[in-house]
C-alpha positions as a LaTeX table, in Angstrom:
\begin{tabular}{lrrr}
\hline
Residue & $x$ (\AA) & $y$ (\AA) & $z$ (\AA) \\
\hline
Unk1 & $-8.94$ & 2.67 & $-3.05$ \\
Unk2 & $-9.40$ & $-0.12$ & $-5.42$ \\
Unk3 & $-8.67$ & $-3.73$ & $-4.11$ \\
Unk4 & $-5.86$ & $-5.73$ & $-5.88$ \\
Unk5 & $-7.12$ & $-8.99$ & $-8.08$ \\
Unk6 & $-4.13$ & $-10.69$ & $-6.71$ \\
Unk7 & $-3.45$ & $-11.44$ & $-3.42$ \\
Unk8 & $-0.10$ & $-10.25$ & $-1.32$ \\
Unk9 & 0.52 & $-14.17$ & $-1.65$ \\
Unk10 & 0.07 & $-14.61$ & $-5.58$ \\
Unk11 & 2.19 & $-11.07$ & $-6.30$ \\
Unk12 & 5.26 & $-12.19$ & $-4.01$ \\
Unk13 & 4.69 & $-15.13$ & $-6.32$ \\
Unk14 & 4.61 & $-13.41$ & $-9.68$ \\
Unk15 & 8.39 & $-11.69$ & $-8.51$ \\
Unk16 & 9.85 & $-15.14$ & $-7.96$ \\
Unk17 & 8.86 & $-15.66$ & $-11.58$ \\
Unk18 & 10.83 & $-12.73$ & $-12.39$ \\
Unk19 & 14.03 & $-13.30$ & $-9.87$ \\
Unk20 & 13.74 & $-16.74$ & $-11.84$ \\
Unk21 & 14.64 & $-15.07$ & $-14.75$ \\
Unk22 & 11.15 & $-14.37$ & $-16.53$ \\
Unk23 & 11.24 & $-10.90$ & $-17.99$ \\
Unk24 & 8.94 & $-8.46$ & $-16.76$ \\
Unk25 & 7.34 & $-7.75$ & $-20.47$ \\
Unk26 & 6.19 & $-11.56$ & $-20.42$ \\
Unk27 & 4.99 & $-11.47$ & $-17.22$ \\
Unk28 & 2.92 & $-8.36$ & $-17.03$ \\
Unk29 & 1.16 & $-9.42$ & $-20.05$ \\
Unk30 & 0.70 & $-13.32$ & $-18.15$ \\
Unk31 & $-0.93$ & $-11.60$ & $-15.60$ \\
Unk32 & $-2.64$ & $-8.50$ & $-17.58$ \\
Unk33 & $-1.00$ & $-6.01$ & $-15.27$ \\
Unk34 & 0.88 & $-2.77$ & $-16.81$ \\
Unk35 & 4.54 & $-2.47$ & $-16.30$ \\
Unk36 & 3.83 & 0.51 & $-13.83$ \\
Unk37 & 2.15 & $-1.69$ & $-11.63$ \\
Unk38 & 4.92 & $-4.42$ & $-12.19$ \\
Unk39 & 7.31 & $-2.03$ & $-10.80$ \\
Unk40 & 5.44 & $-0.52$ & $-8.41$ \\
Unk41 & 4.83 & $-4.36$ & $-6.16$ \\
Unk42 & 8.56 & $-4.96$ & $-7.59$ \\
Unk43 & 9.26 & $-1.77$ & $-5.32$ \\
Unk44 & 7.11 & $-2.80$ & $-2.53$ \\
Unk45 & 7.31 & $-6.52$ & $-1.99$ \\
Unk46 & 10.61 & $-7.00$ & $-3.61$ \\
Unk47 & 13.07 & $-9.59$ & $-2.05$ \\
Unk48 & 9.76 & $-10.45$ & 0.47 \\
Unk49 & 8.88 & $-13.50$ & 1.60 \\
Unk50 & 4.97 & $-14.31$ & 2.41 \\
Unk51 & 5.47 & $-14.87$ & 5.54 \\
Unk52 & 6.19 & $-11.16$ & 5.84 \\
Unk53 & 3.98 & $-10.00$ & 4.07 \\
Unk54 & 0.86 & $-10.34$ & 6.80 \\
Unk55 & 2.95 & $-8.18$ & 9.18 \\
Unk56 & 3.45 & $-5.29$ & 6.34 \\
Unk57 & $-0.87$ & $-5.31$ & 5.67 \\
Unk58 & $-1.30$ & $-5.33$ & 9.40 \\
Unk59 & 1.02 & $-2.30$ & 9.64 \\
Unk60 & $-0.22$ & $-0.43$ & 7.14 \\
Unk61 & $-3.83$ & $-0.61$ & 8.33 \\
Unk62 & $-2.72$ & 0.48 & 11.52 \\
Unk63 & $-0.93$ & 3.14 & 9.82 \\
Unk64 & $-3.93$ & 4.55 & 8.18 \\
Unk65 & $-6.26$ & 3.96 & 11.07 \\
Unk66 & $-3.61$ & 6.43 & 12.93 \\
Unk67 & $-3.35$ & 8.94 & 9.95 \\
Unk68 & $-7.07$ & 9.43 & 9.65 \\
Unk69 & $-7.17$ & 9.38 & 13.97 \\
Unk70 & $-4.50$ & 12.42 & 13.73 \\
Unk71 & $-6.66$ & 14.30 & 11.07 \\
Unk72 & $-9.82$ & 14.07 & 12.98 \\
Unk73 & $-7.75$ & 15.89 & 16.18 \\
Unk74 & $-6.23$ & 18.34 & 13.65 \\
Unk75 & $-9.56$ & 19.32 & 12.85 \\
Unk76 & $-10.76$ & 19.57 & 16.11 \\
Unk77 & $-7.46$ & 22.14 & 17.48 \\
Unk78 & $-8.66$ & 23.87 & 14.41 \\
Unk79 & $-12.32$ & 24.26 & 14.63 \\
Unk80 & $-11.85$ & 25.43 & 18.58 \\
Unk81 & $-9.21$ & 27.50 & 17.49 \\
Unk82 & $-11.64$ & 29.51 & 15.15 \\
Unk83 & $-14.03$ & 29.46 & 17.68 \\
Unk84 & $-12.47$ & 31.02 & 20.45 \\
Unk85 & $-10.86$ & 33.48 & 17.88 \\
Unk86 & $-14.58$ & 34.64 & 17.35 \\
Unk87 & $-15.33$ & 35.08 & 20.94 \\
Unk88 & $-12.49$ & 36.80 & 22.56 \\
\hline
\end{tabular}
């Protein structure tokens, strides 16, 4: 996954900008970021303020740490499933 230029800091920063009243046009060319990826933070850190924003990276870490734990043990029931299929 590619790492952001901006920090969770700077983009809760860039949407105060825009709840200021800056339109989203001006600012996504400020910053050189496409409007997708305007909306997509808009969607994500919207109404946030930094000091929630730590919790929400710490979270989804965690999140992904458990996804990949749960895919390794998926693999596993499957691969010993298919094995004793084989043998009995």
């Amino acid at each position: 996954m590619k790492r952001s230029r901006f920090s969770d800091e700077q983009i809760i920063g860039i949407l105060k900008e825009h709840q200021a009243g800056m339109s989203a046009a001006d600012l996504c060319r400020k910053y050189g970021v496409s409007d997708a990826t305007f909306h997509k933070r808009r969607s994500k850190y919207g109404g946030m303020e930094v000091s929630e924003a730590k919790p929400l990276k710490t979270l989804e870490e965690e999140n992904a740490k458990l996804k990949t734990l749960l895919a390794e043990s998926m693999m596993d029931v499957s691969t010993l499933g298919e094995m004793l299929g084989k043998n009995f």
